[in-house]
Structure formats: C-alpha cells, structure tokens
C-alpha positions as a LaTeX table, in Angstrom:
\begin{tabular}{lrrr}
\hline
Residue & $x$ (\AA) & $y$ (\AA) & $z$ (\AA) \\
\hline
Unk1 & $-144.11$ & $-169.63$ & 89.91 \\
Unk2 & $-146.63$ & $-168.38$ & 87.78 \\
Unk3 & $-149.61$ & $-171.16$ & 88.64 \\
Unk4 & $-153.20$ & $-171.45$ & 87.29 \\
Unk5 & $-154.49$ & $-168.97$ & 88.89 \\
Unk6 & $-152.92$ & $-166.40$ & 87.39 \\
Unk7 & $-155.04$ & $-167.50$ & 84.26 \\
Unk8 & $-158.40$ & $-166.19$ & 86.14 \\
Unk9 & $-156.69$ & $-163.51$ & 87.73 \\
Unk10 & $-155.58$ & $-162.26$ & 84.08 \\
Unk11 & $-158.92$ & $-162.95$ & 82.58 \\
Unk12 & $-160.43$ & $-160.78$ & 85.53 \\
Unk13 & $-158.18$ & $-158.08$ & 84.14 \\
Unk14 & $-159.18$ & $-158.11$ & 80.51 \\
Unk15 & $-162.46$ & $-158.50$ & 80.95 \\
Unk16 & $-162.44$ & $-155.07$ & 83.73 \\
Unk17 & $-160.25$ & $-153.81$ & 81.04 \\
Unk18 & $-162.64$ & $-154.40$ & 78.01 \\
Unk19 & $-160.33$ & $-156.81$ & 76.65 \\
Unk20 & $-160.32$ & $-160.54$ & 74.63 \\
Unk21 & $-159.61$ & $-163.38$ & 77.25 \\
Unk22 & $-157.32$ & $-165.82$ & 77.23 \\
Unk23 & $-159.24$ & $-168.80$ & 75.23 \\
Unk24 & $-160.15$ & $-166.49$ & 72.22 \\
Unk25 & $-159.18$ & $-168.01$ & 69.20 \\
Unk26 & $-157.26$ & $-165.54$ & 67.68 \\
Unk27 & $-155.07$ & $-165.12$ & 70.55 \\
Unk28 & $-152.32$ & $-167.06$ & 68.82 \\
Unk29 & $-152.71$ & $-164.81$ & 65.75 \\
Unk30 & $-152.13$ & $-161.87$ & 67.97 \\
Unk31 & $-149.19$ & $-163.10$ & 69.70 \\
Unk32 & $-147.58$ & $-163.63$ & 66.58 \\
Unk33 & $-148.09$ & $-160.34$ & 65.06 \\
Unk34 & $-146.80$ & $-158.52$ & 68.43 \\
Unk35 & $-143.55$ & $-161.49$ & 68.70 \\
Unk36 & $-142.75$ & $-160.21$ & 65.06 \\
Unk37 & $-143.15$ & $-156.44$ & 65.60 \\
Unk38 & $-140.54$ & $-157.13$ & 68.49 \\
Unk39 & $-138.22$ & $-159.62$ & 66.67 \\
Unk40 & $-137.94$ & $-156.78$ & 63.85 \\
Unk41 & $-137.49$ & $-154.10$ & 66.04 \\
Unk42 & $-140.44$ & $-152.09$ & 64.63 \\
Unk43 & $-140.48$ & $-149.31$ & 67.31 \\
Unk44 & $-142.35$ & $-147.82$ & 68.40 \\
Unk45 & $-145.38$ & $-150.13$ & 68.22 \\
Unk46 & $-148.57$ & $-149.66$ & 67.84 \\
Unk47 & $-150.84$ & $-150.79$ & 70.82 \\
Unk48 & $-154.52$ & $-151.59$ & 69.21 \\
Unk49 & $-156.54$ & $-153.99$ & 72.06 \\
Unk50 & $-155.45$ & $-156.83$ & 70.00 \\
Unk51 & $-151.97$ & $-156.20$ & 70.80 \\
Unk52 & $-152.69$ & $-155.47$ & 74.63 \\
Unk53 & $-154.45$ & $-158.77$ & 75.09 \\
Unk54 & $-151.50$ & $-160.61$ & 73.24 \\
Unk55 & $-149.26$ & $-158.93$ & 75.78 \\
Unk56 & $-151.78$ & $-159.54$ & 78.50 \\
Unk57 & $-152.07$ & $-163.00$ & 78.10 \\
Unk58 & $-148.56$ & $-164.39$ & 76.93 \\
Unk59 & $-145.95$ & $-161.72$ & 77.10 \\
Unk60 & $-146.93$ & $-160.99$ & 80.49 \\
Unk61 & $-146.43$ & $-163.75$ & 82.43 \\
Unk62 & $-143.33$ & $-165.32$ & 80.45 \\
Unk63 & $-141.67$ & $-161.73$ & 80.97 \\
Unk64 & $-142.25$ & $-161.87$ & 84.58 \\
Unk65 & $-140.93$ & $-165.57$ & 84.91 \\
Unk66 & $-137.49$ & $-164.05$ & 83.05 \\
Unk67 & $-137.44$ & $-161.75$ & 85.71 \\
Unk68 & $-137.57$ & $-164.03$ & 88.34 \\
Unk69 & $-135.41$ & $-166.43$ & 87.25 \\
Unk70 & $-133.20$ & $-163.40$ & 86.55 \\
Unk71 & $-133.01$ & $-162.71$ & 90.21 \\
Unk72 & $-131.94$ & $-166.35$ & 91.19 \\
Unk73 & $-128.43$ & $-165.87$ & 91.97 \\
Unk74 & $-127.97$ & $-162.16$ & 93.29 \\
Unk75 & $-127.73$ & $-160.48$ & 96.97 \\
Unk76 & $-131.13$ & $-160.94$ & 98.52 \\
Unk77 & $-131.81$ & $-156.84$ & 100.04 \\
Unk78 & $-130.91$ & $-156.57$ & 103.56 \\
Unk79 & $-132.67$ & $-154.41$ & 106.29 \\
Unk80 & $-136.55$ & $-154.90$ & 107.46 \\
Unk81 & $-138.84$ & $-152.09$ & 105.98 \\
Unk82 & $-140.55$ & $-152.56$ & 102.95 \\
Unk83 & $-138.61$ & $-153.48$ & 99.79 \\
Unk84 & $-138.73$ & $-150.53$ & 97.46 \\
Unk85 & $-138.44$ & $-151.67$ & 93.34 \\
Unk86 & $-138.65$ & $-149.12$ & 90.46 \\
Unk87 & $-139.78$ & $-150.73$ & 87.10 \\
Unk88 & $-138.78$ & $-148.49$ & 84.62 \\
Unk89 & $-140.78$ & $-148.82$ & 81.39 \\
Unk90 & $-142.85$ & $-150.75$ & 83.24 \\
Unk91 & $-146.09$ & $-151.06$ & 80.61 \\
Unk92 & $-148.67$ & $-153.41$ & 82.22 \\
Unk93 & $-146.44$ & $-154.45$ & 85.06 \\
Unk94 & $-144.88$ & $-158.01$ & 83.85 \\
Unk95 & $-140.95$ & $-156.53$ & 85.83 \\
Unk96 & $-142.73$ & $-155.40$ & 88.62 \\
Unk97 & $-144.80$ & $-158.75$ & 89.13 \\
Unk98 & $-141.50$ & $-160.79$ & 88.16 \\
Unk99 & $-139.85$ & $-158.95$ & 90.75 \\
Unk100 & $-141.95$ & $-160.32$ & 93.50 \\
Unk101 & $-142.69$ & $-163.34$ & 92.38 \\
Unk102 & $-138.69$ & $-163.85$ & 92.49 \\
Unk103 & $-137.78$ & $-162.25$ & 95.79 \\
Unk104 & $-141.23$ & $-164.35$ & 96.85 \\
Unk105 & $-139.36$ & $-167.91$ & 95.78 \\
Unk106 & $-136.35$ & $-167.10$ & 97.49 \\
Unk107 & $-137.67$ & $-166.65$ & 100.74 \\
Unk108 & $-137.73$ & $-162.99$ & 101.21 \\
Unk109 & $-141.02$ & $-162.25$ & 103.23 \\
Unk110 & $-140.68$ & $-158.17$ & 103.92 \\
Unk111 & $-143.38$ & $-156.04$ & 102.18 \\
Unk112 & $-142.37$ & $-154.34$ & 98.86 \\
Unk113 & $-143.17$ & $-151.31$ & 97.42 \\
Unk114 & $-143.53$ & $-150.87$ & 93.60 \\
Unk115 & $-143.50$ & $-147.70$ & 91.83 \\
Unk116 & $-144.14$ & $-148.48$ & 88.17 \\
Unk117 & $-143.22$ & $-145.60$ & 85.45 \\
Unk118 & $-143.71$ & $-145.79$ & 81.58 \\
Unk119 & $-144.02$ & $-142.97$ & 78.94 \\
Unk120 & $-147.61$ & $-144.10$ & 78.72 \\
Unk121 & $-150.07$ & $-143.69$ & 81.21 \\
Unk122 & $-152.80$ & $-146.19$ & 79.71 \\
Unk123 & $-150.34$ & $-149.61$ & 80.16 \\
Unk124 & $-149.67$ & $-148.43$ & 83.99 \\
Unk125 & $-153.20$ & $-148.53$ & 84.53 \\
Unk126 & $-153.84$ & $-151.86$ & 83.69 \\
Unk127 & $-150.77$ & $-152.60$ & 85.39 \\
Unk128 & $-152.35$ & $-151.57$ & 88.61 \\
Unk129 & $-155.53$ & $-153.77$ & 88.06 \\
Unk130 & $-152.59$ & $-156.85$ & 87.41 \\
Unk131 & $-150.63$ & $-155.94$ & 90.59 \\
Unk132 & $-152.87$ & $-154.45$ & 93.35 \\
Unk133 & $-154.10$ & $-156.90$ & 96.08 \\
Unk134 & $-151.31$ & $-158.98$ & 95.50 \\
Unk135 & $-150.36$ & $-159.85$ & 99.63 \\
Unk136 & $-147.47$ & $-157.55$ & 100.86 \\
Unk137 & $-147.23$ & $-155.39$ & 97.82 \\
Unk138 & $-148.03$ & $-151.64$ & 97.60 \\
Unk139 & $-148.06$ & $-149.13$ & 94.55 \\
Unk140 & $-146.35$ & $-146.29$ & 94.96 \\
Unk141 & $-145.68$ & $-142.95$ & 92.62 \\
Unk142 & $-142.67$ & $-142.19$ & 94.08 \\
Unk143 & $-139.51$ & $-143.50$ & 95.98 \\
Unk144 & $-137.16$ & $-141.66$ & 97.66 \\
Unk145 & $-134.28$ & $-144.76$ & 96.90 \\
Unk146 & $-135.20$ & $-147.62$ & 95.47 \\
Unk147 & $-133.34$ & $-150.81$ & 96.58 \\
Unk148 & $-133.93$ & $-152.51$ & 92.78 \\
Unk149 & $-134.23$ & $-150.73$ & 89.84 \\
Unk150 & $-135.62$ & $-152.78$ & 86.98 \\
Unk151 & $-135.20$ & $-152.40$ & 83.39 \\
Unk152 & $-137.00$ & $-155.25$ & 81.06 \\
Unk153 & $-137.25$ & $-154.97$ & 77.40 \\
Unk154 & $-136.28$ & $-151.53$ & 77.62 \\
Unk155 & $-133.11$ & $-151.16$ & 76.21 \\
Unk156 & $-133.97$ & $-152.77$ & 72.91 \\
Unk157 & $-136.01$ & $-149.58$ & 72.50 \\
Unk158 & $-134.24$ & $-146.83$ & 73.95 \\
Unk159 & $-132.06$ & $-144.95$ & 71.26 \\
Unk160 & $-133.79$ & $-147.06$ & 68.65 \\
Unk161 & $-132.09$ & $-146.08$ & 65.03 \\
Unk162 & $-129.13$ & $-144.20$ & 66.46 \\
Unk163 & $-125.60$ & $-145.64$ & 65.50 \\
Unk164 & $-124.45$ & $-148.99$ & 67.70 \\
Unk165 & $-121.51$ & $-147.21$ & 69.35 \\
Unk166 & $-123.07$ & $-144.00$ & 70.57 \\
Unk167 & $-126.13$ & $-146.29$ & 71.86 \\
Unk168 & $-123.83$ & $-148.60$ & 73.54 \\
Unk169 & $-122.27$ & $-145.47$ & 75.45 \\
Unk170 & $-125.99$ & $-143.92$ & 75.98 \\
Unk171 & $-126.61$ & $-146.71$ & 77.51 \\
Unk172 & $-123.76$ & $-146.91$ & 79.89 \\
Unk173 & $-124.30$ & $-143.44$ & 80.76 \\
Unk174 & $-128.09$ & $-144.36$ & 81.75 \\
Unk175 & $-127.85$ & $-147.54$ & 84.33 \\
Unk176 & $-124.26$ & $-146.09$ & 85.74 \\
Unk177 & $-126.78$ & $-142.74$ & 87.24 \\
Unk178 & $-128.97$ & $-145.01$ & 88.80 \\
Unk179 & $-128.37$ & $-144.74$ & 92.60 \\
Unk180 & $-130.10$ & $-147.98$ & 93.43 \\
Unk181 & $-128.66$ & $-151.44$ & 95.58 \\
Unk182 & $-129.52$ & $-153.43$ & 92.73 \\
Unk183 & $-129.91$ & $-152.60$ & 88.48 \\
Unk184 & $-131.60$ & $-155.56$ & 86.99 \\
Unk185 & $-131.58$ & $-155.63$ & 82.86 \\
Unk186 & $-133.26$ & $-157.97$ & 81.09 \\
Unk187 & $-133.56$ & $-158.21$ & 77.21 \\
Unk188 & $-134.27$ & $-160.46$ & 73.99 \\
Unk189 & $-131.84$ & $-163.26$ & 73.78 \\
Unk190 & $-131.50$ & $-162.09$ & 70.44 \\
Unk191 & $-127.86$ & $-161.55$ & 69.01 \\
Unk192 & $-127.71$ & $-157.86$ & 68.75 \\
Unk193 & $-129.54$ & $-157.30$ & 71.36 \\
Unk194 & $-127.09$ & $-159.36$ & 73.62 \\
Unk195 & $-124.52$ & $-158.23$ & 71.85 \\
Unk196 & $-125.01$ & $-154.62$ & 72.86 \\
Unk197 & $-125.80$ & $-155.40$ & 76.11 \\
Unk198 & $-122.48$ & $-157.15$ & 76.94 \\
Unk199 & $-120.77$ & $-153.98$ & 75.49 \\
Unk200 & $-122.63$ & $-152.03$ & 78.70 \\
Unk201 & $-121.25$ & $-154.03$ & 80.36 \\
Unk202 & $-117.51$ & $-153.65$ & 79.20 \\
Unk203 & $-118.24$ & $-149.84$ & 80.00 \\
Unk204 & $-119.03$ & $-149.91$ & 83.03 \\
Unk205 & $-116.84$ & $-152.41$ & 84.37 \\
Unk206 & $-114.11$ & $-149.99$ & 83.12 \\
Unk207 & $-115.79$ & $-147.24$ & 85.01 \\
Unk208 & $-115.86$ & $-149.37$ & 87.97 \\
Unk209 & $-119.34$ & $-150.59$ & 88.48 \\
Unk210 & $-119.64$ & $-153.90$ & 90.20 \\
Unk211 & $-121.25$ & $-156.52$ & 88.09 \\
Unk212 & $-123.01$ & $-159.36$ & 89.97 \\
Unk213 & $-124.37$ & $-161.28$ & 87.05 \\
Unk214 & $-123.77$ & $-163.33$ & 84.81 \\
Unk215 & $-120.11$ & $-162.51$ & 84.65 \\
Unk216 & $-117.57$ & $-164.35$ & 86.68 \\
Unk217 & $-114.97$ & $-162.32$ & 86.49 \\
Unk218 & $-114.41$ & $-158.19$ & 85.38 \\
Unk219 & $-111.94$ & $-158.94$ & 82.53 \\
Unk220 & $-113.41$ & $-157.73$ & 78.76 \\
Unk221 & $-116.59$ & $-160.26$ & 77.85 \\
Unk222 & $-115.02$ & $-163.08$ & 75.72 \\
Unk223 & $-118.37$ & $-163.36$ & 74.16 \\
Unk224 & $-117.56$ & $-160.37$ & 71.86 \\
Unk225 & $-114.24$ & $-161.60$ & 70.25 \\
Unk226 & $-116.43$ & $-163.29$ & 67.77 \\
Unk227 & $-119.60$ & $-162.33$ & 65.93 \\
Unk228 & $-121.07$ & $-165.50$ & 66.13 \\
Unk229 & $-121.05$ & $-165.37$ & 70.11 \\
Unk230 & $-123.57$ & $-163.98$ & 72.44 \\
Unk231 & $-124.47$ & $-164.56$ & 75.96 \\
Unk232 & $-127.43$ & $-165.37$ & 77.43 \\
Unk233 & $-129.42$ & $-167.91$ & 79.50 \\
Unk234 & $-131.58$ & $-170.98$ & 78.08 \\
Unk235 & $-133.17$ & $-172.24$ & 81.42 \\
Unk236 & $-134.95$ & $-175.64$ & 81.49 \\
Unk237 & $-137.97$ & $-173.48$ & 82.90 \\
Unk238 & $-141.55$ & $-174.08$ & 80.53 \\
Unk239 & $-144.43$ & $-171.33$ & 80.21 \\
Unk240 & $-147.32$ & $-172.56$ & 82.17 \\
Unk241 & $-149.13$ & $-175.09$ & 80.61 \\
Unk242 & $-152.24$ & $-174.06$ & 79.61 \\
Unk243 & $-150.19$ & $-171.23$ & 77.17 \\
Unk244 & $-148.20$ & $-174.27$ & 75.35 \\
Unk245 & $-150.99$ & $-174.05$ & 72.88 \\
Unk246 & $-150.78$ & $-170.44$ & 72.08 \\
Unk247 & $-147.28$ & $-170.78$ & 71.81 \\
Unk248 & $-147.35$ & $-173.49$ & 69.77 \\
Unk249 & $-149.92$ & $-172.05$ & 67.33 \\
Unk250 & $-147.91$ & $-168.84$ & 66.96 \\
Unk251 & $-144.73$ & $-170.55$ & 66.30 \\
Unk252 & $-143.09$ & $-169.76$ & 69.34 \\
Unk253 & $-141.43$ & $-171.89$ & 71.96 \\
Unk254 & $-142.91$ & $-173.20$ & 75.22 \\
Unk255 & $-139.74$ & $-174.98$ & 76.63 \\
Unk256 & $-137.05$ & $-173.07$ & 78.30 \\
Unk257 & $-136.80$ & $-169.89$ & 79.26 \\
Unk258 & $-134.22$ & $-167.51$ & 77.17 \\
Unk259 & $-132.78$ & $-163.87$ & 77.91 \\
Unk260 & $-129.63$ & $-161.68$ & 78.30 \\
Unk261 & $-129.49$ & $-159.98$ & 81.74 \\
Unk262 & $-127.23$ & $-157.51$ & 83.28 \\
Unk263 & $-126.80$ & $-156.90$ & 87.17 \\
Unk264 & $-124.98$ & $-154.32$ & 88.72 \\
Unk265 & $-124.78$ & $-153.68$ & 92.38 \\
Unk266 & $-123.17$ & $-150.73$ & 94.90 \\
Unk267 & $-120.56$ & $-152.99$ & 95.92 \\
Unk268 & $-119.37$ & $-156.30$ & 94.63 \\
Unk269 & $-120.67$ & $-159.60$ & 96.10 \\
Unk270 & $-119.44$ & $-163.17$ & 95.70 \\
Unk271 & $-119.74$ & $-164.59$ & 92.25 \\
Unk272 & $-119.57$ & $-168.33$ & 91.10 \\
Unk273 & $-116.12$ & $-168.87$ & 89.28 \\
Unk274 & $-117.54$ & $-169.96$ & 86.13 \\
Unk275 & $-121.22$ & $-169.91$ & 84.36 \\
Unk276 & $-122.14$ & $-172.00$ & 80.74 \\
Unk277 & $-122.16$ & $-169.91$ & 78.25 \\
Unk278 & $-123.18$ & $-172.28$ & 75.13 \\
Unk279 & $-125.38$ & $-175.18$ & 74.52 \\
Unk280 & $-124.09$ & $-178.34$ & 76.19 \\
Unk281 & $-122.10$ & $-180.61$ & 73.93 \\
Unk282 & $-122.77$ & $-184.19$ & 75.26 \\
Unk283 & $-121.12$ & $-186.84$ & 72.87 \\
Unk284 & $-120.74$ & $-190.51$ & 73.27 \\
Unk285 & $-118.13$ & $-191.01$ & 76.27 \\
Unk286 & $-118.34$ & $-187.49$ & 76.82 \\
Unk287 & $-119.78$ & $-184.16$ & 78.07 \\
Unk288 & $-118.47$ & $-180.66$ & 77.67 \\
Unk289 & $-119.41$ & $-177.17$ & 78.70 \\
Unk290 & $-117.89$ & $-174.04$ & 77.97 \\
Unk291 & $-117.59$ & $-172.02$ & 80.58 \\
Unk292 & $-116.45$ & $-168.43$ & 81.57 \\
Unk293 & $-114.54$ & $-167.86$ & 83.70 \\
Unk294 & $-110.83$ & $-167.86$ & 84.59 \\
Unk295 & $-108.74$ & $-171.03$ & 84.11 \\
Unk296 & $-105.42$ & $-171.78$ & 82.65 \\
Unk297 & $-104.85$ & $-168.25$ & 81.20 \\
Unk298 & $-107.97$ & $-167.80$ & 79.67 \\
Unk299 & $-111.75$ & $-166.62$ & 80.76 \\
Unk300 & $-113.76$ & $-169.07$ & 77.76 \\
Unk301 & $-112.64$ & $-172.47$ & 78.00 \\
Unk302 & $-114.19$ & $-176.12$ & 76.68 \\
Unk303 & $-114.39$ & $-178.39$ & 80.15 \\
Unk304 & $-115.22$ & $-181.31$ & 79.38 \\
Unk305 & $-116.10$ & $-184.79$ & 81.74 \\
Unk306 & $-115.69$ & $-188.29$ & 80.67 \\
Unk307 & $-118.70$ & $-190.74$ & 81.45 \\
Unk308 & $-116.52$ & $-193.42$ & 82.61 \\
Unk309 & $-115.45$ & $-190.17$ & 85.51 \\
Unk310 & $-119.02$ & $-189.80$ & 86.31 \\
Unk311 & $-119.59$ & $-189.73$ & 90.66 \\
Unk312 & $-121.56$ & $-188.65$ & 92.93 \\
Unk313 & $-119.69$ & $-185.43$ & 93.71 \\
Unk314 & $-119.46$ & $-184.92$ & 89.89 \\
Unk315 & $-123.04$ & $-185.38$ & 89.27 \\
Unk316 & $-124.49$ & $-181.82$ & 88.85 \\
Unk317 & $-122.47$ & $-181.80$ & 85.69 \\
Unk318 & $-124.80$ & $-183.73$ & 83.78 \\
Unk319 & $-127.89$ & $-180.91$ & 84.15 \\
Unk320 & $-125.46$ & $-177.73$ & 84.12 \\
Unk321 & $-127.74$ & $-175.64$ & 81.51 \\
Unk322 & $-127.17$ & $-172.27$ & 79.82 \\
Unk323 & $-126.66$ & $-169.44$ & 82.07 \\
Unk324 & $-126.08$ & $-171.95$ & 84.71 \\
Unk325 & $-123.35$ & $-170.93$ & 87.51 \\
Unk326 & $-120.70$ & $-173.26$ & 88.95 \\
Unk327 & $-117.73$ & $-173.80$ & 90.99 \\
Unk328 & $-115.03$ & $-176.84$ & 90.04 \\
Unk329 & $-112.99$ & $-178.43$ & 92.97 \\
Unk330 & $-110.11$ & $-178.55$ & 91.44 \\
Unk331 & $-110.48$ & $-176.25$ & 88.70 \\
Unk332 & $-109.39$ & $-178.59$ & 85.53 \\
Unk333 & $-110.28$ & $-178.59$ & 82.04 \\
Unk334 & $-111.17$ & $-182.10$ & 82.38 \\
Unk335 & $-113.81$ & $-183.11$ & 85.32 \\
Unk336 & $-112.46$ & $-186.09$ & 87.58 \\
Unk337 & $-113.87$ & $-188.78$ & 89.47 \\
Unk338 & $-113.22$ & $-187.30$ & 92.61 \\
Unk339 & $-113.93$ & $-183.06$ & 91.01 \\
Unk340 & $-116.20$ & $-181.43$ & 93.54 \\
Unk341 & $-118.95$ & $-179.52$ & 91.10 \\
Unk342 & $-121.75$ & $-177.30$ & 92.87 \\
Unk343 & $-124.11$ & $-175.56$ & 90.93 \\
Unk344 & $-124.33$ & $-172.05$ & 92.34 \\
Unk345 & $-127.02$ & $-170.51$ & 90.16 \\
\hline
\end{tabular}
C-alpha cells in the first residue's frame, strides 16, 4: 500500500520544501517529541521544521495506511464521474492520500477529486506538493457535494479543554450536518479518545444516523459499560519497512496498525453480525474472541472454539484480529466442527 517509492517521492517533497529527509539522524528524536505532544494532548502544537519533517516522514504515511485500512469494509461510491472527498483538517494531506490509496486497493478505478481544508494554509501547501501528479487525482478548492467526507485526527483537537459531555454533543452536532454519502473518522486508539468517540456515536444513532462501521448492530456501545473498555482496531498491518528503525528508535511500534474509526452513511448498508472487539485469548485447547454483536440476549459476548473443533470451514477463526468483522453459521457461543465462519472485514 504504501511501497518504497513513496520514500523518494517524500524525500522529493522535503527537500522542494526546505526540509530534513528521511535518513537524518535525528529523525527518531523528532518523531518522539511530536508522538508525545500528541499522546498528551498538548494542543495546539507548535509546528517548527523539525516537527513538519517528523510528520512528513512517519506520521504521514502510517496515517494514510489507517485510513485505508479504515475504508476496507464500507459501500464502495456508486455512479461514474469523478469521486469527490473532502479532508477536513487535512494538514499535509496524509486523509486525503489514505483515501485513495484505499478506494485504489479495492478496485475502484474512477478519477477523484480532493479538496483539502485546514485552518492553516502552510500544511495544505505541502500537501499539494505530496498529492499532485498522483494518476487520476485532482485538487480542488471547492465541492459542490462531496461523496466522502474525511475527518482524521481531528476530533482529538476540536473543543480541546471544554468539559467531556458538552464535547461529546459538539461533536455529534458537527458530523450529523455533514451532507456527504460517506463520514469517515479516524482517531488515536487511545482510551479517551475512543471513549468519546463511541459516545458520538450513541448520539447519533439515537438521532437516526446510519452507522456502517465498526458497529454491528444500533443498540447503546457495550464498550462504555465499563471504564476499562474501548474499541478500536489492532490490524496485523506493519509500517513500511524501511521506517521500522525510526520507530523503533523513538519507542514506538512498527507492527500492527491501531485506531478508533467512526462511519456514517445516508442510508444503512449491510453490516457483518459481529466484529472482535479485544485481544484474542488463545489458551491451550482453546481460542476465544469477544465479539459484538447480538447473540443470546446480549451484544458483547466471549465465543470461544475448541482446537480439537478446528475444520476447514472453521478455519478463519484462528487469524480473526481486532477490529476484524465476521459472520458465524450457526451463531453459537461455542464454534463447531461443522460452524461456517467468514471473515467479512
């Protein structure tokens, strides 16, 4: 998805941009400081080149691969004219690109139109050095009606410091105006962050906006009953390889691919029936999942498959992941021999 030659293509940037590359050696350094400033939600931050490259160079492409990946299991726009995607807050373009590069891996060949906004004009104009000439893709300043509306990394900042409930409905209030086919969120897979974004989502399911992803079902989010709880997906997806050694200099992870995401849509759309919402629990004998979604009564229940039951039409079970959708034939809380299980996103 995002291959080596992104690398050059990002270098090509920075340097037309008066920037550090990608091999200088304080890049890790950088990456750190910015990865803190957003872990402790220091807001607004400040952008000094050091911080720009850092974002350039790491938070740029694995942003756009959360995007991406974030787009795996929704409705695919319909209709033959160009695809027209709003990235609001879009900063140097990491949405916009992991809009395309999504759509792009799922087959969908039809031009797109971008039209990138931010409260700052200097990121959008390195965003348009990162975006233009890509094949198919045009910048544009204005839509008239954007098919997907993107927000990534935004939320986390809007209303920063006001209290959690009148945020939480602030929020609502903001992606339930958006006339668009599609509202992608993406945020931090950090608790509170998750936390408040599931919340949204209680809102406007109550005020009757479809939700396509990654709920199964329209009943409140089980996720909140307990503090401890929070959803999001942990993909088995890596950052590309040569920026395992930034990561792992900085202290950050390379393996997987974790964030919350929200997607709402005009009208609903077929959902899996349930999606893992917690590490996988593999024991000796035995592998369990909890999943949401409705069975027996409740919408969070432990599934669980015996080894001894493992087959062939059982055997997506074993790689279910995180933020992984599925549908059970029949729908038990123990997986059979003879249990159909499909992996549906």
């Amino acid at each position: 998805m995002i291959d080596a030659i992104w690398r050059d293509r990002l270098d090509a940037v920075a340097l037309a941009s008066g920037l550090a590359t990608s091999d200088h050696p304080r890049l890790a350094t950088w990456v750190r400081d910015l990865s803190d400033q957003y872990n402790r939600a220091a807001f607004p931050v400040r952008w000094t080149p050091e911080r720009i490259a850092a974002r350039l160079h790491f938070f740029l492409p694995r942003d756009a691969m959360k995007v991406a990946t974030a787009l795996r299991d929704v409705p695919l726009p319909a209709g033959d004219g160009p695809v027209e995607v709003h990235d609001v807050g879009a900063g140097i373009g990491a949405s916009a690109l992991g809009v395309v590069l999504g759509l792009r891996a799922r087959g969908l060949s039809r031009p797109m139109r971008l039209q990138l906004s931010d409260t700052h004009a200097a990121p959008l104009d390195l965003a348009g050095r990162v975006l233009r000439g890509l094949p198919g893709v045009e910048l544009d300043t204005k839509l008239s009606r954007p098919e997907i509306v993107v927000y990534s990394n935004v939320l986390a900042e809007v209303d920063h410091g006001r209290p959690e409930p009148a945020r939480i409905e602030a929020h609502a209030r903001m992606l339930r105006a958006q006339a668009a086919g599609l509202v992608l969120v993406v945020e931090p897979a950090l608790r509170d962050c998750a936390r408040r974004l599931q919340a949204v989502r209680d809102r406007l399911v109550a005020a009757g906006v479809p939700v396509l992803a990654p709920c199964t079902h329209d009943a409140p989010c089980p996720m909140l009953r307990r503090d401890t709880d929070w959803c999001h997906d942990d993909l088995p997806v890596d950052l590309p390889p040569w920026l395992h050694p930034v990561a792992r200099a900085a202290g950050l992870r390379w393996q997987g691919l974790t964030y919350a995401r929200l997607v709402l849509g005009e009208a609903p759309a077929p959902r899996p029936a349930f999606r893992v919402v917690a590490p996988p629990r593999d024991s000796r004998g035995r592998k369990e999942r909890l999943l949401c979604g409705s069975l027996d009564g409740d919408v969070l229940t432990w599934v669980d498959r015996l080894d001894k039951h493992a087959s062939q039409q059982n055997g997506a079970w074993d790689d279910l992941a995180r933020g992984d959708g599925l549908d059970l034939s029949p729908a038990e809380r123990r997986v059979g021999r003879e249990t159909v299980v499909t992996r549906t996103g």
